[in-house]
One Martini backbone bead per residue (centre of mass of N, CA, C, O) as a GRO file, in nm:
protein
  249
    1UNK     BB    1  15.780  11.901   5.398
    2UNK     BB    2  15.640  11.816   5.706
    3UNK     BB    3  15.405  11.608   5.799
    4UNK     BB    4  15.111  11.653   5.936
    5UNK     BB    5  15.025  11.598   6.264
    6UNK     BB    6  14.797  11.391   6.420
    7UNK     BB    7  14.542  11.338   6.620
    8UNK     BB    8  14.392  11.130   6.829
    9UNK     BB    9  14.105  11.155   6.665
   10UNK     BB   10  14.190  11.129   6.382
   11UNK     BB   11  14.295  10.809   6.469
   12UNK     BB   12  14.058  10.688   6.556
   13UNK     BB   13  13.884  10.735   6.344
   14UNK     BB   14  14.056  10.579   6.102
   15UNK     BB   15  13.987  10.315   6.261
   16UNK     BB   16  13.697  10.321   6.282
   17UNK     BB   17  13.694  10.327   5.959
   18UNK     BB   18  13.809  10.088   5.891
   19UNK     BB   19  13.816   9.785   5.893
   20UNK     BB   20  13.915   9.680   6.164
   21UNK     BB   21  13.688   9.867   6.288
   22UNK     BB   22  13.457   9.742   6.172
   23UNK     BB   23  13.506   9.432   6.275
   24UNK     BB   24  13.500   9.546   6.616
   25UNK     BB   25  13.250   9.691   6.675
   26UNK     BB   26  13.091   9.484   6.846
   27UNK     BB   27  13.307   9.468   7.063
   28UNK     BB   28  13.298   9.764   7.173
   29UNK     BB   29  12.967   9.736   7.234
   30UNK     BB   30  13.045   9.522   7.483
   31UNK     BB   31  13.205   9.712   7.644
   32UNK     BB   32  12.995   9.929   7.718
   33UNK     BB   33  12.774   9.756   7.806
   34UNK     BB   34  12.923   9.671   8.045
   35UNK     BB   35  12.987   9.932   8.169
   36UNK     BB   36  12.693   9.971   8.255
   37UNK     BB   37  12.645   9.748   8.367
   38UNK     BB   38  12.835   9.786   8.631
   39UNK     BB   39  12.689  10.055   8.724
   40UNK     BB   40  12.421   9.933   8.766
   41UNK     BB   41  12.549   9.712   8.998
   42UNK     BB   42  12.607   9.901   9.210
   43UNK     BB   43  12.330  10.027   9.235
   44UNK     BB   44  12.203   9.764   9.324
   45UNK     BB   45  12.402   9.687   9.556
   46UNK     BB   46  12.310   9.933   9.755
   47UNK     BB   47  12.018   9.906   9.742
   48UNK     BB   48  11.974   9.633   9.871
   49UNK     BB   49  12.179   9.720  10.146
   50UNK     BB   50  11.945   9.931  10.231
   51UNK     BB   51  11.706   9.758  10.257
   52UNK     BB   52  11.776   9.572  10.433
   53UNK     BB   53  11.833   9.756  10.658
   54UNK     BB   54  11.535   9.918  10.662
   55UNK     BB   55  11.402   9.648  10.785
   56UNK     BB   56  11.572   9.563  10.984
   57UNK     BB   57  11.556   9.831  11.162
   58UNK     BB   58  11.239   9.950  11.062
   59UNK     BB   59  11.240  10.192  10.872
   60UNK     BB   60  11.075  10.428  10.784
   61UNK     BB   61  10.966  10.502  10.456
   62UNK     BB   62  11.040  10.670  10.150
   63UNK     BB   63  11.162  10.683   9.808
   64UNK     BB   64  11.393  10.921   9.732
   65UNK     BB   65  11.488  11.118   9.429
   66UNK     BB   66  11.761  11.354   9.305
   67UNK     BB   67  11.786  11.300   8.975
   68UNK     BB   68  11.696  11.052   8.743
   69UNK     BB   69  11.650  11.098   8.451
   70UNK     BB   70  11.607  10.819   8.282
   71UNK     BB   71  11.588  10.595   8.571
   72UNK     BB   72  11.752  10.381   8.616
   73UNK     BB   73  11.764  10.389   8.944
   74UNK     BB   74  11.472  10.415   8.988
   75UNK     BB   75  11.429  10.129   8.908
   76UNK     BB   76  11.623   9.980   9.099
   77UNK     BB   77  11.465  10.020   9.333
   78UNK     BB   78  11.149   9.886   9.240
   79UNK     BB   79  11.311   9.618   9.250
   80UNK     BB   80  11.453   9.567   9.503
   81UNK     BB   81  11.214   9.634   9.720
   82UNK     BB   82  10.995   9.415   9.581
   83UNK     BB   83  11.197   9.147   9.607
   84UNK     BB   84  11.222   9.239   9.951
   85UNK     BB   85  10.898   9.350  10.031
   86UNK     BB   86  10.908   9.684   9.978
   87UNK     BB   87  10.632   9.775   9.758
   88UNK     BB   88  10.517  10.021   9.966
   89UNK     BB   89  10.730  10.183   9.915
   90UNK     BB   90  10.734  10.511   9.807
   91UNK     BB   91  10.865  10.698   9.459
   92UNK     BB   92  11.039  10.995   9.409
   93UNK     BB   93  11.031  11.175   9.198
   94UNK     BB   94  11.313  11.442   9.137
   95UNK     BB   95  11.309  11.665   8.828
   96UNK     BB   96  11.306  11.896   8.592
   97UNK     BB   97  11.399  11.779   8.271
   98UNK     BB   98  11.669  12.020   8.162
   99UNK     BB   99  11.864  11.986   8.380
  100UNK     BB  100  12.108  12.157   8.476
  101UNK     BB  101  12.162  12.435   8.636
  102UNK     BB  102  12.313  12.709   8.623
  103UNK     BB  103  12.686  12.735   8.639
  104UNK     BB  104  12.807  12.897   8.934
  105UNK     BB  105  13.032  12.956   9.101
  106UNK     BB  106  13.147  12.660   9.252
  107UNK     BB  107  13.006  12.507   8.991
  108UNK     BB  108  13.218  12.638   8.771
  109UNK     BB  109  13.498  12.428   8.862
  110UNK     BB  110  13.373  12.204   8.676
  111UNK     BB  111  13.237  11.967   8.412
  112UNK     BB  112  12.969  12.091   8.456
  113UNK     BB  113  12.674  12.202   8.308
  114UNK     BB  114  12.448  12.372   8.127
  115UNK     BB  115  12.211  12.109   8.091
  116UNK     BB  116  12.271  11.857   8.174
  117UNK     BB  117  12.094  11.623   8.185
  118UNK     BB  118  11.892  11.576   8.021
  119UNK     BB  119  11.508  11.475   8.022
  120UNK     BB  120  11.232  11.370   7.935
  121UNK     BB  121  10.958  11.299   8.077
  122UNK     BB  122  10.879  11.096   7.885
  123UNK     BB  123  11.102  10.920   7.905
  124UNK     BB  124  11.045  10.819   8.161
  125UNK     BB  125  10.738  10.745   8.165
  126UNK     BB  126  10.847  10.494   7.921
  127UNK     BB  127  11.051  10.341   8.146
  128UNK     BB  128  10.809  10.299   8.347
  129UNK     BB  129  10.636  10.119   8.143
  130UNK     BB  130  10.827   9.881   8.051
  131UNK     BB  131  10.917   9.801   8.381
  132UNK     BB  132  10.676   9.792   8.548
  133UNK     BB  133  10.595  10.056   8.721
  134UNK     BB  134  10.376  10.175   8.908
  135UNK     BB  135  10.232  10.419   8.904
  136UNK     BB  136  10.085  10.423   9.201
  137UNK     BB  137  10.379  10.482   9.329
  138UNK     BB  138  10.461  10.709   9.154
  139UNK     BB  139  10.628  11.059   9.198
  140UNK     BB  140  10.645  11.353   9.032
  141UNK     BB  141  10.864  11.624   9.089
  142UNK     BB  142  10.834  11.904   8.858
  143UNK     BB  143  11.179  12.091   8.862
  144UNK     BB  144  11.341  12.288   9.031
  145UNK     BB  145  11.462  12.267   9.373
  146UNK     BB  146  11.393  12.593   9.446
  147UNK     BB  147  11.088  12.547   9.356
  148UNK     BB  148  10.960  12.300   9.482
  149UNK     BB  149  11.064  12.276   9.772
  150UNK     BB  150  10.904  12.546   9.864
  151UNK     BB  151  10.633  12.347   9.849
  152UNK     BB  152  10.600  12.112  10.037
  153UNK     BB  153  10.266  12.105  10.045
  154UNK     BB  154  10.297  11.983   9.734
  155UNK     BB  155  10.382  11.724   9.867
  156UNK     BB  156  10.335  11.358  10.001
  157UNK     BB  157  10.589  11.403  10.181
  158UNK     BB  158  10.703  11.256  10.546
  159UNK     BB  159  10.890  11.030  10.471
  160UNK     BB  160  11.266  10.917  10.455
  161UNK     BB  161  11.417  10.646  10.434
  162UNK     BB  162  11.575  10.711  10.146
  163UNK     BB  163  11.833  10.903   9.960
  164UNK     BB  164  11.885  11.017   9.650
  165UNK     BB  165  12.159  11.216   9.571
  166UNK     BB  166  12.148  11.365   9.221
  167UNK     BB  167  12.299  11.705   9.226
  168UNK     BB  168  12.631  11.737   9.146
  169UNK     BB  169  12.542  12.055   9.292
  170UNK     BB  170  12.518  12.285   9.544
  171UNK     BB  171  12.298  12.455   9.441
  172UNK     BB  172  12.077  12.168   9.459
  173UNK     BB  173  12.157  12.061   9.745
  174UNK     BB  174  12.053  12.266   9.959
  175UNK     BB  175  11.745  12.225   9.911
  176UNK     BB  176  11.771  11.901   9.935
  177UNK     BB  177  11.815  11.917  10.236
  178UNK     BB  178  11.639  12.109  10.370
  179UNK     BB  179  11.404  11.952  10.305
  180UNK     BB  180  11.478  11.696  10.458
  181UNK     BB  181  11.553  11.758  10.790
  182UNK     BB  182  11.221  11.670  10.893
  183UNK     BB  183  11.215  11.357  10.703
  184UNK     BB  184  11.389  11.241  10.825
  185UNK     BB  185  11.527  10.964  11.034
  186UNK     BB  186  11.654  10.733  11.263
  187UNK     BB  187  11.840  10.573  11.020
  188UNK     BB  188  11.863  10.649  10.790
  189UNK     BB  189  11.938  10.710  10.413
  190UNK     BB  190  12.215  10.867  10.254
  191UNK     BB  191  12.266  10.874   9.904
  192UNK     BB  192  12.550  11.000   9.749
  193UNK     BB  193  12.658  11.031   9.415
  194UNK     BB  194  12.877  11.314   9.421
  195UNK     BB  195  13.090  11.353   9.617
  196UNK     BB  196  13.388  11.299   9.469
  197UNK     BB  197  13.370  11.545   9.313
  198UNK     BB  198  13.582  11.734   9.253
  199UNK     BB  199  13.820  11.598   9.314
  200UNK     BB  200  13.689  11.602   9.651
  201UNK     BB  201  13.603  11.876   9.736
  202UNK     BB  202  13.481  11.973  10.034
  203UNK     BB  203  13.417  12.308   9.901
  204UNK     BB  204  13.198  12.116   9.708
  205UNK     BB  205  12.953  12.041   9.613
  206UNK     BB  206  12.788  11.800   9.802
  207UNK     BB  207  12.943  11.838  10.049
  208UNK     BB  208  12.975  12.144  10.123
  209UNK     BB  209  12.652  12.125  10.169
  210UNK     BB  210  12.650  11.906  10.395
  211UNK     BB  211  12.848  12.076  10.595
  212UNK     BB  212  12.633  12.316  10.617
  213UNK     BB  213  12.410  12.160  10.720
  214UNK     BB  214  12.497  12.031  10.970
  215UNK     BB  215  12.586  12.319  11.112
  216UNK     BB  216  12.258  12.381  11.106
  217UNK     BB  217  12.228  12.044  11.200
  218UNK     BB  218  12.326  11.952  11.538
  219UNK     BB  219  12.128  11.681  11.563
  220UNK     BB  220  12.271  11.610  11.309
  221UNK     BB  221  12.447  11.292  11.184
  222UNK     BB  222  12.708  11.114  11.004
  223UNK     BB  223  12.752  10.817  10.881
  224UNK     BB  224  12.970  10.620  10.767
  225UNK     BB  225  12.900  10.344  10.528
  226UNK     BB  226  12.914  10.357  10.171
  227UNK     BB  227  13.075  10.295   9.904
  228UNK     BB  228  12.990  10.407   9.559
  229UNK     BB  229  13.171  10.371   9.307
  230UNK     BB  230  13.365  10.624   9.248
  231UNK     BB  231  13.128  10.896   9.398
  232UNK     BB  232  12.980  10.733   9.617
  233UNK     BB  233  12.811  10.814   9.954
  234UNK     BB  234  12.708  10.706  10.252
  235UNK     BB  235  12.476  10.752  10.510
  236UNK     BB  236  12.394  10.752  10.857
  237UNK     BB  237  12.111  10.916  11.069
  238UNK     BB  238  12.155  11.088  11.321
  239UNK     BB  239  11.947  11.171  11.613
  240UNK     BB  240  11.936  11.342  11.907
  241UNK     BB  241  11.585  11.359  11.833
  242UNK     BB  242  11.386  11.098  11.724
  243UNK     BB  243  11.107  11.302  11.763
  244UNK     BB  244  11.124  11.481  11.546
  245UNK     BB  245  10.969  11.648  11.283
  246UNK     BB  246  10.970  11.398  11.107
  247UNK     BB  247  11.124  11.207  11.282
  248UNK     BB  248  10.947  10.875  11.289
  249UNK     BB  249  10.955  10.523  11.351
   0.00000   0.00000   0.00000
């Protein structure tokens, strides 16, 4: 009789548990480690390159994030602004804290999942006094995006000079660019954290929906500016009529 061939998982797992699998684990969590230190330096250094130009065109407004999870990039967010002598400019989280809404119709045709990125309040405000982010300057929109955004007037925040938007799916992405249309400025900056996921599918997730506002909203225009990491892709923000309610330098 043939011996029954392993599969790859349980080569890894056979490997992982040997001596020499023991011996190499150090060295396995420094590889983790760099991976995710690079990840950091992306978000940091597109951060870096945001804020330097918001100072530098003059560009007002407040940085909103939407989708923080642990807080890592909003974290760096609040050291570059800080570094930078941007530290005046205020800082809102907006994430459910549940994970992504339940992944339906065209959101179900990728890897996102309902509930994926899950992450209690309480550990994003615990990663947040640990990094000495000032809490008074930090605004916490706790919800789902279609249910909090529809009550902008309990929201604090009439301008947006960066906008990350860390939305996964199409139908996140849809209400958070919708609240942001009037909140926009000139020269602002849109910057799409899963751009080119689905596989860059124009027709799916963060795109989609972006073409679709665009769509509704020919005063304003997307310049792309810069790609970073794997999926996000940034744009200055232009419009027809910089005078627009809530679009004021």
């Amino acid at each position: 009789m043939m011996p029954r061939s392993i599969t790859k998982s349980e080569l890894l797992d056979s490997v992982a548990a040997s001596a020499l699998g023991r011996a190499l684990e150090p060295l396995t969590m420094l590889f983790k480690r760099n991976a995710y230190a690079s990840l950091a330096y992306e978000n940091t250094r597109i951060l870096a390159l945001a804020f330097a130009y918001l100072r530098s065109e003059e560009v007002a407004g407040d940085y909103a994030e939407f989708g923080v999870a642990t807080g890592r990039t909003f974290i760096e967010a609040w050291r570059v602004a800080s570094g930078q002598g941007e530290g005046d400019r205020r800082l809102f989280a907006f994430d459910s804290f549940e994970g992504l809404p339940e992944t339906e119709g065209v959101d179900a045709t990728g890897r996102f999942k309902t509930g994926e990125f899950s992450n209690a309040r309480g550990t994003f405000e615990g990663r947040m006094r640990r990094s000495r982010v000032p809490s008074d300057r930090v605004h916490i929109v706790e919800g789902f995006f279609d249910q909090t955004l529809a009550q902008p007037e309990l929201i604090p925040l009439d301008q947006v000079a960066l906008a990350w938007v860390d939305c996964d799916l199409y139908s996140s992405t849809v209400p958070v660019l919708d609240y942001l249309t009037p909140r926009l400025p000139n020269g602002s900056i849109l910057l799409f954290d899963d751009w080119y996921c689905f596989k860059g599918d124009p027709e799916k997730g963060e795109a989609k929906a972006c073409k679709e506002w665009l769509d509704r909203n020919p005063d304003i225009t997307l310049v792309p500016w810069r790609q970073h990491n794997w999926a996000g892709q940034a744009f200055i923000v232009r419009r027809a009529d910089p005078e627009d309610a809530g679009a004021r330098q």
